[in-house]
C-alpha positions as CSV (number, residue, x, y, z in Angstrom):
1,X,17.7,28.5,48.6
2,X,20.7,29.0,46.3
3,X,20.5,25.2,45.1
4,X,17.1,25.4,44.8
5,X,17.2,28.2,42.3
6,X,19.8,26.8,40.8
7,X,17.9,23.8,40.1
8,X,14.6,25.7,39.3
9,X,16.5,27.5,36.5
10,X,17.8,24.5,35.7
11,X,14.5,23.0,35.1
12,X,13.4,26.2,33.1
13,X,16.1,25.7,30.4
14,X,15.1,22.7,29.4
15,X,13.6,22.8,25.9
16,X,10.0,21.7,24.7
17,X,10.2,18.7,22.2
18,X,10.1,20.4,18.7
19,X,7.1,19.7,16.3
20,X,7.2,18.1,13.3
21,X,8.3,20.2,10.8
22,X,6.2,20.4,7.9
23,X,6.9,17.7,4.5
24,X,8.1,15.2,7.4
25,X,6.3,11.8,6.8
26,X,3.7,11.6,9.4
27,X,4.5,8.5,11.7
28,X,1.8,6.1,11.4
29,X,-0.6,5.1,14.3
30,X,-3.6,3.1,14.9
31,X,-6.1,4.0,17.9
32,X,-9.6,2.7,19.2
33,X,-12.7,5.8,19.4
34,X,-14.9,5.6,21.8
35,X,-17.3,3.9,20.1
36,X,-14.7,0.4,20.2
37,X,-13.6,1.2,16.2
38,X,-10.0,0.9,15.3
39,X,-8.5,3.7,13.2
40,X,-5.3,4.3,11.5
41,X,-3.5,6.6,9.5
42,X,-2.4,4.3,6.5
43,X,-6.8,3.7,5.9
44,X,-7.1,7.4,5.5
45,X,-4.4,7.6,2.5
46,X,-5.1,10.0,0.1
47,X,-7.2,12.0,2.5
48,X,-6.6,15.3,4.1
49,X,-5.9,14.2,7.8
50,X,-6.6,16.5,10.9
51,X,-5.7,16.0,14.2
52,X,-6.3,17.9,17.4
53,X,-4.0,16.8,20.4
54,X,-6.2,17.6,23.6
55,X,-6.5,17.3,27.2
56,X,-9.8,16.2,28.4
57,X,-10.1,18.7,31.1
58,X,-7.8,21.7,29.1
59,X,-10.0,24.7,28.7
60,X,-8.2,26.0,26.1
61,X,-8.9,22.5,24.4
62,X,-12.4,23.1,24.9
63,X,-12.5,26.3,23.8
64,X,-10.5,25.6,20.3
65,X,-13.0,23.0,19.7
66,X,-16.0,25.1,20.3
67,X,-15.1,28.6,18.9
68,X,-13.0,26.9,15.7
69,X,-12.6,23.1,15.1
70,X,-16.2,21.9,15.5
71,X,-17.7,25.1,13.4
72,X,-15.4,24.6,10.7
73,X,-16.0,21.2,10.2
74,X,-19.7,21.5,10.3
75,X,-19.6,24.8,7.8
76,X,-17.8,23.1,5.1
77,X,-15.9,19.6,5.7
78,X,-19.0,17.6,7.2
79,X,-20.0,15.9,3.9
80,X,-16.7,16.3,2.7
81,X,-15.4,12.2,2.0
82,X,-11.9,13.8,1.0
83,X,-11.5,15.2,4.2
84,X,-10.9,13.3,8.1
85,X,-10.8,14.5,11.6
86,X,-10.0,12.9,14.4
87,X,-9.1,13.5,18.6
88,X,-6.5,11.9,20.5
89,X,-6.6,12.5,24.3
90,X,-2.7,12.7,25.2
91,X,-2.7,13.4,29.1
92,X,-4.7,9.7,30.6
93,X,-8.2,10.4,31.5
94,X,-10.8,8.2,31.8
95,X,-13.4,7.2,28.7
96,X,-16.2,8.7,30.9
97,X,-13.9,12.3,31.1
98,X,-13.6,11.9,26.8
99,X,-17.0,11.7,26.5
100,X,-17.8,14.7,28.5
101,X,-15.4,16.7,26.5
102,X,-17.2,15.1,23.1
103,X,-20.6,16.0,24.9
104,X,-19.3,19.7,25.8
105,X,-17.6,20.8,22.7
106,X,-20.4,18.9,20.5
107,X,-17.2,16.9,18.4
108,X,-18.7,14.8,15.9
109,X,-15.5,13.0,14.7
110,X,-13.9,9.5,16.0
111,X,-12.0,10.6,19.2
112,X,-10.3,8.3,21.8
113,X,-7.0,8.3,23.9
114,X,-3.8,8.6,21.9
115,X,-1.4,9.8,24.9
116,X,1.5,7.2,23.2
117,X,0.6,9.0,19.4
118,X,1.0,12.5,20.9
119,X,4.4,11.3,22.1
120,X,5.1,10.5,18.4
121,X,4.1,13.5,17.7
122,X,6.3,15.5,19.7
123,X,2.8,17.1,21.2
124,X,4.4,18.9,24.6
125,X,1.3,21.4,25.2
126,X,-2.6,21.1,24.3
127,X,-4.3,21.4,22.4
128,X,-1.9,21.2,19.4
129,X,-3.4,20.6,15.7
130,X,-1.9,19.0,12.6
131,X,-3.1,18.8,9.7
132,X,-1.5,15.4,7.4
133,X,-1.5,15.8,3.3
134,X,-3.3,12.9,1.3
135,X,0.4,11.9,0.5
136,X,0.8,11.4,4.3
137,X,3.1,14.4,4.8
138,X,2.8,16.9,7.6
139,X,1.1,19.9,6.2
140,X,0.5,22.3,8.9
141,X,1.0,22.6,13.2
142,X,-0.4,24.8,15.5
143,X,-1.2,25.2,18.8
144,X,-3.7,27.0,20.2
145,X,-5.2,28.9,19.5
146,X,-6.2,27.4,15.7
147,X,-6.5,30.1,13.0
148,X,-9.6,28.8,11.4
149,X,-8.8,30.8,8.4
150,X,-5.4,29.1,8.2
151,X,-6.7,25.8,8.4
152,X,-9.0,26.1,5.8
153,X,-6.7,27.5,3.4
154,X,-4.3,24.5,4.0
155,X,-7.1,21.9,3.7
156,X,-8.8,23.6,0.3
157,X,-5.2,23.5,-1.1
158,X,-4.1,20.0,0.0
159,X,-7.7,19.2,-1.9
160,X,-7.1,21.1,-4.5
161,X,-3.7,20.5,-5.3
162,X,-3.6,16.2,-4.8
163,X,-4.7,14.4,-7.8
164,X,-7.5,11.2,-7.3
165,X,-5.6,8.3,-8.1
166,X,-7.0,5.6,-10.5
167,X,-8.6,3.3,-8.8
168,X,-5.8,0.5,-7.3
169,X,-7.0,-3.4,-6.8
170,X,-5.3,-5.3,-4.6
171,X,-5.5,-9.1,-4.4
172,X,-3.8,-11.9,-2.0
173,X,-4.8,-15.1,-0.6
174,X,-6.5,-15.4,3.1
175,X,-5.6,-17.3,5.7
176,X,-9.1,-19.1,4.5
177,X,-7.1,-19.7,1.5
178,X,-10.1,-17.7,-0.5
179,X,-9.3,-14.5,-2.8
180,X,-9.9,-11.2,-1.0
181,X,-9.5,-8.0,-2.5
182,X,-9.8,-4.2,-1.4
183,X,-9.5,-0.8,-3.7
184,X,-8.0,2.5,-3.5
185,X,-9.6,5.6,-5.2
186,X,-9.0,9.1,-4.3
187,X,-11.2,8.3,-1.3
188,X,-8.9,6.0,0.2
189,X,-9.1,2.6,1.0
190,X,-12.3,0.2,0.6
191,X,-13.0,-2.6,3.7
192,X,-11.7,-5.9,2.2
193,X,-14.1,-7.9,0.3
194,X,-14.3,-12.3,0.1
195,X,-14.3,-13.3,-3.5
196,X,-14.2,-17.1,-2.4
197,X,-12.2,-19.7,-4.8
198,X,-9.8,-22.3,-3.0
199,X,-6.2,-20.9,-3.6
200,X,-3.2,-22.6,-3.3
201,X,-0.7,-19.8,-4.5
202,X,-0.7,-16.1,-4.6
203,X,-2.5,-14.7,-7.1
204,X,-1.7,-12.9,-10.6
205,X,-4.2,-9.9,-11.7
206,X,-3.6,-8.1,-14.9
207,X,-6.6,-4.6,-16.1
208,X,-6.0,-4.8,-20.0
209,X,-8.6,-2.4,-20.5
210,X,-10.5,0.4,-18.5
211,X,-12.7,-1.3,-16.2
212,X,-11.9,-5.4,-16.7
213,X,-10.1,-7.1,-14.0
214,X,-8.5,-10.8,-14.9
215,X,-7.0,-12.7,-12.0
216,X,-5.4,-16.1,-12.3
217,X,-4.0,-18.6,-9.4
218,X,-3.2,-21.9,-8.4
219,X,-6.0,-24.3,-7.8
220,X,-6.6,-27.2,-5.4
221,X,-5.7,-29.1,-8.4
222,X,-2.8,-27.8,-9.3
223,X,-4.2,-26.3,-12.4
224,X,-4.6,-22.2,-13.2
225,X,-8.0,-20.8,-12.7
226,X,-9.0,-17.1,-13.3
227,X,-12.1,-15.1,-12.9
228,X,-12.9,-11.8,-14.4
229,X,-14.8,-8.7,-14.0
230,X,-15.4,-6.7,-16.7
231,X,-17.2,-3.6,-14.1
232,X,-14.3,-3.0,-12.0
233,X,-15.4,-5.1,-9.6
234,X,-19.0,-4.4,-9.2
235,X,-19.7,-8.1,-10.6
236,X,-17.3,-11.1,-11.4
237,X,-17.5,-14.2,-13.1
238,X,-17.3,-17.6,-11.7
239,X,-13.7,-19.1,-11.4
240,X,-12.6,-21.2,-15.1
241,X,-9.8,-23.5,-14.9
242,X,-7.0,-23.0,-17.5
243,X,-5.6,-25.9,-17.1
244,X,-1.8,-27.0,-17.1
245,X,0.5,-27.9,-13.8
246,X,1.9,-25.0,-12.1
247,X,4.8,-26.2,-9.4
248,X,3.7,-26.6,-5.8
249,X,4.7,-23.4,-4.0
250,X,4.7,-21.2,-7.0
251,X,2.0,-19.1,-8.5
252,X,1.6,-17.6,-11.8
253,X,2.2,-14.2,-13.5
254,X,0.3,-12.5,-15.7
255,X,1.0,-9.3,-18.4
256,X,-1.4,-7.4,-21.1
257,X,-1.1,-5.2,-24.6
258,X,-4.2,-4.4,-25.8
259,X,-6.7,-7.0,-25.5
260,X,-3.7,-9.9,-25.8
261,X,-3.1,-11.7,-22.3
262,X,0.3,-13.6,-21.6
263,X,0.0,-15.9,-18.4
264,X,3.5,-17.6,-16.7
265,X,3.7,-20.5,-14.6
266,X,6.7,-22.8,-13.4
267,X,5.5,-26.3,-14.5
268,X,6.2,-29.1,-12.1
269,X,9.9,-29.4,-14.0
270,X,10.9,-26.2,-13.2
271,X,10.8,-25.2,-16.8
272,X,8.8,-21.8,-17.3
273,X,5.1,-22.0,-19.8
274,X,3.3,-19.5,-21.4
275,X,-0.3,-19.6,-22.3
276,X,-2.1,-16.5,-24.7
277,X,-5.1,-15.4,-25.2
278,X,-5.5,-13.6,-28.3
279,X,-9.3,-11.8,-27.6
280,X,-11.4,-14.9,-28.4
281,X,-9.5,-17.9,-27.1
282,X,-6.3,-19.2,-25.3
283,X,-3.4,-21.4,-26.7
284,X,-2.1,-24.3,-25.5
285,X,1.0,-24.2,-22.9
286,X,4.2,-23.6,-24.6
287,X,7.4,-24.4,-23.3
288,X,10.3,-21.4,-23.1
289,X,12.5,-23.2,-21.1
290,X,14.8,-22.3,-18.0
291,X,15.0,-23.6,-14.6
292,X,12.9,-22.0,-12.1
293,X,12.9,-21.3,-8.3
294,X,9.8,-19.0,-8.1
295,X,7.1,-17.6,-9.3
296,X,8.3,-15.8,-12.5
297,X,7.1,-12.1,-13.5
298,X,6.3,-10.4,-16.7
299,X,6.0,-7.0,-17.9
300,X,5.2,-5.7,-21.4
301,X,6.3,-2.1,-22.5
302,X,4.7,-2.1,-26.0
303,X,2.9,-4.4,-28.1
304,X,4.8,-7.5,-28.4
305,X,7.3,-7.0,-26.6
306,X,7.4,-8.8,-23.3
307,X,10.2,-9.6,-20.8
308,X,10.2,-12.3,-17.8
309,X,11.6,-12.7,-14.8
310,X,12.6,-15.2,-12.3
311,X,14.4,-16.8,-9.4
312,X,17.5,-19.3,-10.9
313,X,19.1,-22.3,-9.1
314,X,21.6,-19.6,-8.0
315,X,19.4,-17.4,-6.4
316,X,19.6,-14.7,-8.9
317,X,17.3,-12.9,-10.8
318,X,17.6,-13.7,-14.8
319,X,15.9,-12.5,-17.5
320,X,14.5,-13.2,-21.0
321,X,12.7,-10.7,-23.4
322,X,11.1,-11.2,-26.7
323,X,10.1,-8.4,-29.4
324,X,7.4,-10.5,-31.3
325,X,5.1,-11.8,-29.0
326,X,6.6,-14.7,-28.1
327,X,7.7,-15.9,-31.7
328,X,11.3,-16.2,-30.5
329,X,13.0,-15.7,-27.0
330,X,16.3,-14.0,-26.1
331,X,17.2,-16.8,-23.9
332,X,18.0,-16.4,-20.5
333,X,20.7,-14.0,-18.8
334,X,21.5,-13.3,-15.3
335,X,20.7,-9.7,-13.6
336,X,22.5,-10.8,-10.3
337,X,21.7,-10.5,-6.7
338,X,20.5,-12.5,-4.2
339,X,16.3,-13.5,-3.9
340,X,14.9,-14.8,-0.6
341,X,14.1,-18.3,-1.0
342,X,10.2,-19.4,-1.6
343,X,9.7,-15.9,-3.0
344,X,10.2,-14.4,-6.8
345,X,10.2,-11.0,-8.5
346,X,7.8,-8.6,-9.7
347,X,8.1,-5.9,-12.5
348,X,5.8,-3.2,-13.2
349,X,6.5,-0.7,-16.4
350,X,5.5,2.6,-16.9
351,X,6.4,3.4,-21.1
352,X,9.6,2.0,-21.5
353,X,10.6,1.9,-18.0
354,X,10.9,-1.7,-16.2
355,X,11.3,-1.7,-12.2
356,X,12.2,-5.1,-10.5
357,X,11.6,-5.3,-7.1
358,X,12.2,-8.3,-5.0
359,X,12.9,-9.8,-1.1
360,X,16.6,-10.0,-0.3
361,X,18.1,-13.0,2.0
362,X,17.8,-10.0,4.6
363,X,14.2,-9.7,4.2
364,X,14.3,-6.0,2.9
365,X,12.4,-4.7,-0.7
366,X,15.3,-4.4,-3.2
367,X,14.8,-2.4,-6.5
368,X,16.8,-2.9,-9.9
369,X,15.5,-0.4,-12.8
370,X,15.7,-0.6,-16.8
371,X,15.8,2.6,-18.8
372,X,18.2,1.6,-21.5
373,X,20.6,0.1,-19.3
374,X,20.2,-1.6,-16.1
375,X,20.9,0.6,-12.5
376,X,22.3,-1.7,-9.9
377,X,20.3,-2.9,-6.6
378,X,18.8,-0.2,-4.5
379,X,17.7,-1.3,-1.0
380,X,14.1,0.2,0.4
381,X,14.2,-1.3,3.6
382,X,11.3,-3.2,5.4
383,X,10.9,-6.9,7.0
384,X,8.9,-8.8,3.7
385,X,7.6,-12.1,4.2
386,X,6.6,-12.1,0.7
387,X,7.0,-11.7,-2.9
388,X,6.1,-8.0,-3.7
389,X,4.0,-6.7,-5.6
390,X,4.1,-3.1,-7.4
391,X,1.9,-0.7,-9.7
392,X,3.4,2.2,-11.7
393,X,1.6,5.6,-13.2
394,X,3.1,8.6,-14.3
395,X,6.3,7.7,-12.7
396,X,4.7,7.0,-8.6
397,X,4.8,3.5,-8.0
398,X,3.3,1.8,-5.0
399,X,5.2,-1.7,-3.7
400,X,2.9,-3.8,-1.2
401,X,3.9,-7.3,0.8
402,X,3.2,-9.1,3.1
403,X,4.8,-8.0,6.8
404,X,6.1,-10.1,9.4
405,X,2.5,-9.6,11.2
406,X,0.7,-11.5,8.0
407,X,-1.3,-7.8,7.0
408,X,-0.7,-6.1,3.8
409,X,2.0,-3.0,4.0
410,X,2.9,-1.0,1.4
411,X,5.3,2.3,-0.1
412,X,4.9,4.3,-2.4
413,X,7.7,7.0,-4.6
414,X,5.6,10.1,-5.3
415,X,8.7,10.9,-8.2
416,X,11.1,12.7,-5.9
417,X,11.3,10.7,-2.6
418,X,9.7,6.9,-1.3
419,X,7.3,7.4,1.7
420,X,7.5,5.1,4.8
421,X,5.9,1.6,5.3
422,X,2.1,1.7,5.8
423,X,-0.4,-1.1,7.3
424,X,-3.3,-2.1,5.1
425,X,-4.5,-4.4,7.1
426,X,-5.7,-7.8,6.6
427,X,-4.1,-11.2,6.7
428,X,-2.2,-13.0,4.0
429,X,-2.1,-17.0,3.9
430,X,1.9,-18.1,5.0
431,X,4.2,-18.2,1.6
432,X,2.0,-16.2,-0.4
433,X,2.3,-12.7,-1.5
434,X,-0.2,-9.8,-2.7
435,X,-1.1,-8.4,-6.3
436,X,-2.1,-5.1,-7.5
437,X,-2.9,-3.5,-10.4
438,X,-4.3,-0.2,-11.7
């Protein structure tokens, strides 16, 4: 009796796992409802996320969902596209026992088993609730039972308070070697969408004014073709070749200022070209020299001033700027570390600002950043398989590559801190990389 006790307090004294605390990134997960759908956290970015934990046979699951959850949904988040719930089952019953919960409680939302994501979660008792911030912080947990005023308190001010991003395109080739591109609004993330073409490089995009879209790539041909959309992607135009020979293995780079488009390739001798168009036609390919191992990038922070970057012989990146459009160059100069072979750099600039980011030898994203003098190397972790790509407003950028699964993942800074790595999904052709823009 004595060593029983002993072991029964013990037992007692051992502690529950502690719930996320709130502004913690919430881990990402991906589960399939009922119904056979797949859902994940990163799709639901820049939503308010809610979450109920729950036992399939828990009365006191049953009863939150009934009295609280289900009523407040219906009452005011039902038609709400700014606002998700979902139900993860965490203690292994059957599909036929979740679907007499769904039928009892009346839950209209996606629900399915997530024993492995309560794990995550720390979820030790049900029914627990969190509630995840567009940003994809936690916001609020409870457990039962849920405070329904609470909860829609923290939901109106997580609405209230997050700001609907500008709409962000994103572009890569498919494994059918056709342009495919998805969008972010304040919504979240759009399905991904076939734009055919025949691509044989990653593809450029560049937004010089509200609402037109140019992207540019490699042909079959070895030539650069664009297409453009001058709705934000409601309509496009047929694919143009531009002409020129961009190196096998490399793809170009585009930049605007005002209406003026600069467009980079590698030519087949390594040396870097630039083509213009001035709002009513394009030059001819001009020569600026160097010796490339990549795709190049290019960023402009005013009008006519634009600066280039690129992979050298040495695996560095260099630079070269110029102030006048392209009248004269700086020449090249070396900003140092070490670039992952078959990829290059990309730069985005917000006012004066210029962020490099690139793929180390060790396959992490690596940051360099100009503002009047260059920082050193910064590492933000990850497993790329591509060149990155990155978009900058108001000083939150969001870096996206492609993972060691082929899909899309990105990161974003929100200005004080840089989130974890989240799935979008999809599948990038081998040696290619995304592009973004705003």
């Amino acid at each position: 009796m004595i060593a029983i006790t002993g072991l029964l307090i013990a037992s007692a004294a051992v502690p529950a796992l502690a719930l996320l605390a709130n502004g913690t990134a919430a881990p990402s997960f991906s589960f399939r409802d009922l119904s056979g759908n797949v859902h994940t956290l990163s799709e639901y970015r820049g939503k308010v996320v809610v979450i109920q934990f729950f036992g399939a046979a828990c009365g006191a699951c049953i009863s939150d969902a009934q009295t609280t959850l289900v009523p407040t949904y219906n009452t005011y988040y039902k038609n709400d596209a700014k606002v998700q719930f979902l139900g993860m089952e965490v203690d292994s019953s059957s599909n036929s026992a979740i679907q007499q919960y769904v039928e009892e409680t009346g839950v209209p939302w996606p629900v399915g088993s997530g024993g492995n994501i309560g794990s995550t979660y720390q979820v030790s008792s049900t029914p627990t609730l969190y509630v995840i911030s567009p940003a994809g912080n936690i916001a609020l947990v409870s457990t039962s039972p849920t405070n329904a005023q609470t909860l829609r308190s923290t939901i109106d001010a997580l609405e209230s308070s997050s700001t609907p991003s500008i709409p962000a395109h994103l572009f890569v080739q498919g494994t059918d070697h056709a342009l495919w591109s998805k969008y972010q609004s304040g919504s979240g993330w759009s399905g991904w969408q076939s734009l055919g073409g025949s691509l044989t490089s990653s593809p450029a995009v560049i937004s010089p004014t509200s609402g037109v879209i140019d992207v540019f790539a490699r042909g079959t041909d070895g030539a650069l073709w664009g297409k453009t959309t001058t709705n934000n992607g409601a309509t496009w135009s047929g694919w143009e070749s531009l002409g020129g020979q961009i190196a096998s293995g490399t793809g170009p780079a585009a930049c605007s200022s005002g209406s003026r488009l600069d467009v980079f390739v590698q030519g087949t001798n390594g040396v870097l070209y630039q083509k213009t168009w001035d709002g009513t036609s394009w030059s001819g390919w001009q020569s600026l020299g160097g010796s490339l191992t990549s795709s190049p990038a290019a960023g402009s922070t005013s009008a006519g001033v634009i600066d280039v970057f690129e992979r050298g012989t040495d695996g560095a990146l260099w630079q070269q700027t110029t102030t006048n459009g392209g009248s004269s160059w700086s020449g090249w100069h070396s900003l140092g570390g070490q670039i992952a072979s078959g990829t290059g750099p990309e730069v985005c600039t917000s006012g004066s600002r210029l962020d490099v980011f690139v793929q180390g030898t060790n396959g992490a994203l690596y940051q360099r950043t100009w503002t009047g003098s260059w920082s050193g190397w910064i590492s933000l972790g990850g497993s790329l398989t591509s060149s990155p790509a990155a978009i900058s407003t108001s000083g939150v950028f969001d870096v996206i590559a492609r993972g060691t699964d082929g899909a899309a993942w990105y990161k974003d800074w929100s200005g004080t801190a840089w989130s974890s790595w989240h799935s979008l999904g999809g599948q990038i052709a081998s040696g290619t990389g995304p592009a973004a823009c705003l």
